[in-house]
C-alpha positions in Angstrom: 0.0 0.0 0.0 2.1 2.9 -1.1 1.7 6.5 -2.8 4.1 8.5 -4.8 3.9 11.2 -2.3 6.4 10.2 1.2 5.3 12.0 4.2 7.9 13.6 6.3 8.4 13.0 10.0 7.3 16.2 11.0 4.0 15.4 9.0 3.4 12.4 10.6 3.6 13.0 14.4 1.4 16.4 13.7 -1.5 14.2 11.9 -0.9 11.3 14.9 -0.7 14.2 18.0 -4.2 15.8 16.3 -6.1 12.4 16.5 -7.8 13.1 19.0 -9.0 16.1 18.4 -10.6 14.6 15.6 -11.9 11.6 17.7 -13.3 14.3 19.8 -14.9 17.0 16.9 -14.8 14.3 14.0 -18.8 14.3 13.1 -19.1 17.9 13.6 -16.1 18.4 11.4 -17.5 15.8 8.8 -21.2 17.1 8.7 -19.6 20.5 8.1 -17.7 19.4 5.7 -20.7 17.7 3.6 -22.8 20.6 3.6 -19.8 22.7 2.5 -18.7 20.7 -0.5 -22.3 20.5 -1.5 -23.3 23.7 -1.1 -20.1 24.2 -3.3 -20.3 21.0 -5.9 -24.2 20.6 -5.9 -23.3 17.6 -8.7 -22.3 15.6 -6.3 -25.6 15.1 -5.0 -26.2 13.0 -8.0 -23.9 10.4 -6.1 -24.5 10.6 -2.2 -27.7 9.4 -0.3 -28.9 11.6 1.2 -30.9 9.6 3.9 -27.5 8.6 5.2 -26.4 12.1 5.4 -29.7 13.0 7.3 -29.8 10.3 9.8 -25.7 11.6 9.8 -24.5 7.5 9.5 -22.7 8.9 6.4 -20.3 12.0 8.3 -19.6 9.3 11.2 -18.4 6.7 8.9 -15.5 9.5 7.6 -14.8 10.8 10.8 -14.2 6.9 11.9 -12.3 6.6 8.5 -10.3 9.8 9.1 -9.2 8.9 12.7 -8.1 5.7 12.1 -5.8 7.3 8.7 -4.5 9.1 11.6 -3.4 6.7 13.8 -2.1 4.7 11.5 -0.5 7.7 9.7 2.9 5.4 9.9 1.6 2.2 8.8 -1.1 2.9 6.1 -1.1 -1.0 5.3 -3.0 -1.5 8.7 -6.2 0.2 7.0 -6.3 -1.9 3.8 -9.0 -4.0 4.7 -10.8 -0.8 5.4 -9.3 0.7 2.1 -10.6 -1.6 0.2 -13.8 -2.0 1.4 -14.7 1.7 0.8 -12.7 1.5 -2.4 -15.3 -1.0 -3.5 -18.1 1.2 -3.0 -16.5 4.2 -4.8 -16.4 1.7 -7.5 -19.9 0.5 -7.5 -20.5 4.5 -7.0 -18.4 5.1 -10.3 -16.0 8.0 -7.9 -13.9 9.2 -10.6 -10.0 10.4 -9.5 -11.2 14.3 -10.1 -13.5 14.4 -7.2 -10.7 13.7 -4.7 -9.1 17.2 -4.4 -12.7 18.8 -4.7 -13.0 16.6 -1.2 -9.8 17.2 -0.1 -10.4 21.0 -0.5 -13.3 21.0 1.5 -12.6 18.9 4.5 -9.6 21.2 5.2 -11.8 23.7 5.0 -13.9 22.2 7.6 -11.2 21.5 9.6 -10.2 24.7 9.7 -13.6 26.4 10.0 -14.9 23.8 12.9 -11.3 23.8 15.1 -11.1 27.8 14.7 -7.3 29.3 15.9 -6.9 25.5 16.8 -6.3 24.2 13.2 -3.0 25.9 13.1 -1.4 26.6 9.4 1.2 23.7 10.1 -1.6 21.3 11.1 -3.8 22.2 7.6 -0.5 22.0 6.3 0.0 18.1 7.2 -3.3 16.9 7.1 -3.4 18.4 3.6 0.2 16.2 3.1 -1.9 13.4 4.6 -4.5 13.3 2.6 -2.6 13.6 -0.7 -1.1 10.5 0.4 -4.2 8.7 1.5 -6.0 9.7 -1.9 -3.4 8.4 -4.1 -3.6 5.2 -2.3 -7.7 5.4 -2.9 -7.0 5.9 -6.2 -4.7 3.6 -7.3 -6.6 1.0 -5.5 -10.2 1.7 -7.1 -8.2 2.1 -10.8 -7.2 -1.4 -10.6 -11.1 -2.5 -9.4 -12.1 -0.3 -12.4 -9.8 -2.5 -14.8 -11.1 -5.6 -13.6 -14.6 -4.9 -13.6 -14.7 -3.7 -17.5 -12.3 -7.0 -18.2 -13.8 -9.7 -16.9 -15.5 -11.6 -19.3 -19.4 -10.0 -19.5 -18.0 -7.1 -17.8 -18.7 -3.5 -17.8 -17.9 0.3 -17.5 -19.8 2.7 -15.7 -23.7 2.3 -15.7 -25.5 -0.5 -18.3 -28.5 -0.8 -18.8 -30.6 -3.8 -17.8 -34.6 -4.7 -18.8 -36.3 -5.7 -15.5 -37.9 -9.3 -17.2 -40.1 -10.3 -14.1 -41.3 -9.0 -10.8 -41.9 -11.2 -7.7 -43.5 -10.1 -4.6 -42.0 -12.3 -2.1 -43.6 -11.1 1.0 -45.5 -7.7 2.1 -42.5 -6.2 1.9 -40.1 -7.5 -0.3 -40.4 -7.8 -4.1 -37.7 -9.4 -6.1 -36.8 -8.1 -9.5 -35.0 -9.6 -12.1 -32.4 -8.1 -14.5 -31.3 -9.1 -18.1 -28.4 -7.2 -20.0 -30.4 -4.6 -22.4 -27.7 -5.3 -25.0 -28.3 -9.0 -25.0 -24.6 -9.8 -24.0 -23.4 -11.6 -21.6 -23.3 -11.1 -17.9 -20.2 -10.8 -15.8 -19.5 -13.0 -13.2 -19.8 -12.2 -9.3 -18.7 -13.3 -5.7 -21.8 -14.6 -3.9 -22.6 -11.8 -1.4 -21.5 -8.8 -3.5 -23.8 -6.0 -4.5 -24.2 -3.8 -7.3 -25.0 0.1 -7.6 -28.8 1.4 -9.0 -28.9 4.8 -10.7 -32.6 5.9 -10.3 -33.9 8.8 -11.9 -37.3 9.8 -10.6 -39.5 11.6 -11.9 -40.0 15.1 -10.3 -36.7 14.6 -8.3 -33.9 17.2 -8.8 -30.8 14.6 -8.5 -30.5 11.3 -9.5 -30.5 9.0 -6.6 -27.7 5.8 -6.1 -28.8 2.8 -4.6 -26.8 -0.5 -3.2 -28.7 -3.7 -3.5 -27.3 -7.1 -3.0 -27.5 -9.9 -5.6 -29.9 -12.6 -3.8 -29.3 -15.7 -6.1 -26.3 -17.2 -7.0 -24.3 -16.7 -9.9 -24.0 -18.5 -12.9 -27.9 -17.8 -14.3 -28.8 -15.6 -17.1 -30.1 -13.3 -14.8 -29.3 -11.3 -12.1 -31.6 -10.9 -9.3 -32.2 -7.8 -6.0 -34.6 -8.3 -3.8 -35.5 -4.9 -2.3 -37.1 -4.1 0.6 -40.7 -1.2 0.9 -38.4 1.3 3.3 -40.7 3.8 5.3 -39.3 6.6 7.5 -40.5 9.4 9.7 -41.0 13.0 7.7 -37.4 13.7 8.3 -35.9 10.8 7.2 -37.6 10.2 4.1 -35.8 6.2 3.5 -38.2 4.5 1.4 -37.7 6.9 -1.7 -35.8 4.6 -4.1 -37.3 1.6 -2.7 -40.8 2.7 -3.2 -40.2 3.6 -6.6 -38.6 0.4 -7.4 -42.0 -1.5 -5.9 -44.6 1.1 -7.2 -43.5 2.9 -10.2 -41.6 0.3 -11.7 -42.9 -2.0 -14.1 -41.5 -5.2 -16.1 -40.0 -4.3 -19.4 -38.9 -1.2 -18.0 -34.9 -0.3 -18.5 -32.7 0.4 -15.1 -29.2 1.2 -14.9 -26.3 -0.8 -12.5 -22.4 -0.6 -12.0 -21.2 -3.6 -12.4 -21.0 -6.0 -9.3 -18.7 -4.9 -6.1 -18.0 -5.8 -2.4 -15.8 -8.2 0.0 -18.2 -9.3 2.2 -18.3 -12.7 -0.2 -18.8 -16.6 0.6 -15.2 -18.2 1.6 -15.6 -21.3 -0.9 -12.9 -22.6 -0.2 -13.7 -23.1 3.2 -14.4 -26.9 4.3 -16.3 -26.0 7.7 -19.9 -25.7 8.5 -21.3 -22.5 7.6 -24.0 -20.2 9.5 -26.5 -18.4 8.0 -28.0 -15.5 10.3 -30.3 -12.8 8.9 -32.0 -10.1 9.8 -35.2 -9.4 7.9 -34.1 -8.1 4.1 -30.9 -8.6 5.3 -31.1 -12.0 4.2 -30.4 -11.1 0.4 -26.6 -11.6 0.3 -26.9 -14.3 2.5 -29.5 -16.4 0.3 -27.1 -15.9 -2.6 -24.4 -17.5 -0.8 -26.9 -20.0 0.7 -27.8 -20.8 -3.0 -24.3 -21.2 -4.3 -23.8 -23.4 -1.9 -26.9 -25.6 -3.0 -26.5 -25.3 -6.5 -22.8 -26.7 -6.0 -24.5 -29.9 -4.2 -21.9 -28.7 -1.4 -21.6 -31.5 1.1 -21.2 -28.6 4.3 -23.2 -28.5 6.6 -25.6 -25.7 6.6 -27.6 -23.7 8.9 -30.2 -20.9 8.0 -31.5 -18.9 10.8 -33.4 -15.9 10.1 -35.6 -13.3 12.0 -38.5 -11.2 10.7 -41.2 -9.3 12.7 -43.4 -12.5 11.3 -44.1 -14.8 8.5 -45.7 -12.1 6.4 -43.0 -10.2 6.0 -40.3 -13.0 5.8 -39.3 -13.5 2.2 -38.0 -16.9 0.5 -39.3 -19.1 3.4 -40.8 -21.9 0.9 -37.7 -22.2 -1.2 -35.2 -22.8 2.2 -37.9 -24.6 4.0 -37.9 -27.3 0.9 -34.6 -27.5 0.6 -34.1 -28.3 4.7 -36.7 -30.9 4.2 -34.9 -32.3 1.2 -31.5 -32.5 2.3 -29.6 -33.6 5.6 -26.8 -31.5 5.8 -29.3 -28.1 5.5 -30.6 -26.7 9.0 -33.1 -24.0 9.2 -34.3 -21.8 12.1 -36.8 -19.0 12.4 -37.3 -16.5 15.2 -40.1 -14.4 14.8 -40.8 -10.9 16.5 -44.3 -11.0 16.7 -45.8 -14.3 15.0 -49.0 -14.3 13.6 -52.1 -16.7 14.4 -50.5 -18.6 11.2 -47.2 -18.5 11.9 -47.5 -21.0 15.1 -48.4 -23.8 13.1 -44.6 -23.1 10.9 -42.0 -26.0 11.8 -39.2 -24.1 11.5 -40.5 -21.5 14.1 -38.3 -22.1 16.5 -38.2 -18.4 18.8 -40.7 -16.1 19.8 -39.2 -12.4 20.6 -35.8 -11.6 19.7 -33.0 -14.0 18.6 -30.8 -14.3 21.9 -28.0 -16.9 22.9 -29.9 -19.9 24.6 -31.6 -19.8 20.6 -28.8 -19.7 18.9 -26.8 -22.1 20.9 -29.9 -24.4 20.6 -29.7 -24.7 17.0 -26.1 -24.3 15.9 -24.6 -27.8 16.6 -21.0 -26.0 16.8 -19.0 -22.9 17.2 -16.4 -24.4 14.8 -18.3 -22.9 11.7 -17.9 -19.6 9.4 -20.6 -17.6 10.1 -22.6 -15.1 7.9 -24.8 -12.5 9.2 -26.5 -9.5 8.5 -29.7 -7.3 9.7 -30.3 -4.4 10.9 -27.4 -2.5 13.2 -29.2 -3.3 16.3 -29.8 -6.9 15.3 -25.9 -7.2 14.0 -24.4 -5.7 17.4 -26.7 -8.6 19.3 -25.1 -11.7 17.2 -22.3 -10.2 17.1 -21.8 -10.1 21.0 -23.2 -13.4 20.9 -20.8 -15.3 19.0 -17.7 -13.1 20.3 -19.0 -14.8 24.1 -19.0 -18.0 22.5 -15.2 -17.5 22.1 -15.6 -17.9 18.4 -12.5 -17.0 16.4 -13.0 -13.3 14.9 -11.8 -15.1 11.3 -14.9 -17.1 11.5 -17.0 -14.1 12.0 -18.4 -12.0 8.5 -20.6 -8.7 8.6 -21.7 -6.7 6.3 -23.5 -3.4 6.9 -26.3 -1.9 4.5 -25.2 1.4 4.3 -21.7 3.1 5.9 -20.0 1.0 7.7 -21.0 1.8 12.0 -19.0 -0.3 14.9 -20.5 -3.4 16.6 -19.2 -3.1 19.6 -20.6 -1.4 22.9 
């Protein structure tokens, strides 16, 4: 992990000593410095959500990105994991190299405009060193991404378009839509578990408005397939815009427009160990894609399923795992529901009643010696999470992924 651009001594111990000070002002730095750039670069709100920005998940993810830059100012290489997972969503977002010093410009700014006399001319100075360095690295990173995404075989720049051939309600919330290459050519490959970028444009709506949805079915079809979720919000958060307009306005035959497929939170297939399933409502899309690979391989793993919904009506994709556990020996499957219906009691695989909680889990995973898979919503990831990391299991076992900027699971 290297740059051009060396930073001095002197650099580095100024961007280390003003850590925390970042720690301690980071968000407030961070939300100034969004509504700076776009009150400055209006453009960009073509690219950013602004829901995230709103419910201000967006400025603490950089400010968490930002500190930890700091304090690994000496040893960028620590952050590569990090690097590269932002680096795929800049991909997937199709970030060009120009927009860097348009955000380096304006989180100095901030800096500067948030810390006051504080922010003195040797600390802009450094940081604006720092980020130089930390760009390049961004760059060069999401260049090669860029390469390999138009050269694989199927592969693409930028945004194609894509016809949406059939539209599946799968429960009262989730409808799944499948997508066939406008051009007729062939599809590119992709990692069971990855994600790829919508470009919606709305009508009556100013910007055009990006959107992350994971692939749900395995690859290897002539299709690909989301399965989105009817968000709804309070008057300030507005969530459900993009989602809504997938479910309501859009029709089959219509044309919609997707980056090509991106992310690292991906099935380890080489892996030889059981593997656990745990999902969180529509948090069980990148899961079920992995869940199919594995069944479409014939994989001889054992596999558990265990996923939680307020209740069966708005679980999606219960028939096709339920069939499968039924068919095969080595596939477990679990539900916990919040609040089961009248209906829901006579379900087999109904297992919990409330929330999913360790006495569950322990109940129905026959051992900790598995990789496990999760993801949900952030309150519903921090609870499995703490779960599994009492249960001593190894943190290489353990695989997250968050919808949305990244957030800590711990505390």
């Amino acid at each position: 992990m290297s740059s051009d651009r060396a930073l001095s001594k002197e650099t580095k111990e100024i961007v280390k000593a003003t850590a925390p000070v970042l720690a301690e002002h980071g968000e407030k730095i961070t939300s100034h410095f969004y509504q700076r750039m776009f009150s400055n670069h209006p453009e960009l709100l073509n690219v950013f959500n602004q829901t995230n920005q709103k419910k201000g998940r967006q400025p603490q993810a950089l400010a968490n990105a930002i500190y930890a830059a700091a304090v690994h100012i000496d040893h960028l290489e620590t952050i590569l994991p990090a690097v590269k997972q932002i680096a795929h969503k800049h991909r997937s977002l199709n970030i060009m190299p120009e927009q860097y010093p348009i955000v380096g410009e304006n989180i100095l700014a901030a800096i500067k405009e948030v810390l006051g006399e504080a922010a003195t001319d040797d600390i802009i100075n450094a940081w604006g060193e720092a980020y130089g360095v930390i760009a390049d690295v961004f760059i060069q990173v999401e260049k090669e991404m860029y390469e390999e995404a138009e050269q694989a075989r199927g592969g693409w720049k930028g945004f194609r378009p894509f016809i949406v051939e059939k539209k599946v309600v799968e429960s009262d919330v989730i409808t799944s839509f499948y997508l066939k290459p406008a051009d007729g050519k062939e599809l590119a490959d992709f990692l069971p578990g990855q994600y790829m970028t919508l470009k919606a444009k709305i009508e009556g709506e100013e910007y055009t408005h990006m959107r992350q949805y994971s692939l749900s079915d395995a690859p290897g079809n002539d299709y690909y397939r989301i399965s989105v979720k009817r968000e709804s919000g309070p008057d300030e958060f507005p969530s459900g815009k993009v989602s809504n307009y997938l479910h309501k306005d859009v029709k089959e035959g219509d044309i919609l427009e997707y980056t090509a497929p991106a992310g690292d939170f991906v099935l380890d297939q080489d892996s030889k160990r059981p593997v656990v399933f745990i999902s969180g409502g529509v948090g069980l899309t990148p899961l079920m894609s992995m869940f199919n690979t594995l069944v479409k391989k014939d994989s001889e793993r054992e596999i558990t399923f265990i996923h939680a919904a307020i209740n069966g009506q708005h679980h999606a994709m219960h028939e096709h795992v339920a069939t499968l556990a039924k068919e095969r020996e080595n596939i477990h499957y679990a539900l916990c529901f919040e609040s089961p219906t009248q209906e829901d009691t006579s379900n087999e695989f109904l297992k919990q009643e409330g929330f999913i909680d360790k006495e569950f889990l322990r109940s129905v995973i026959e051992t900790k010696e598995a990789d496990f898979y999760f993801c949900g919503p952030v309150p519903f990831m921090k609870a499995v999470n703490y779960i599994l990391k009492s249960w001593d299991v190894p943190e290489e076992h353990i695989h997250f992924e968050f919808f949305g900027p990244a957030q800590t699971l711990e505390g």
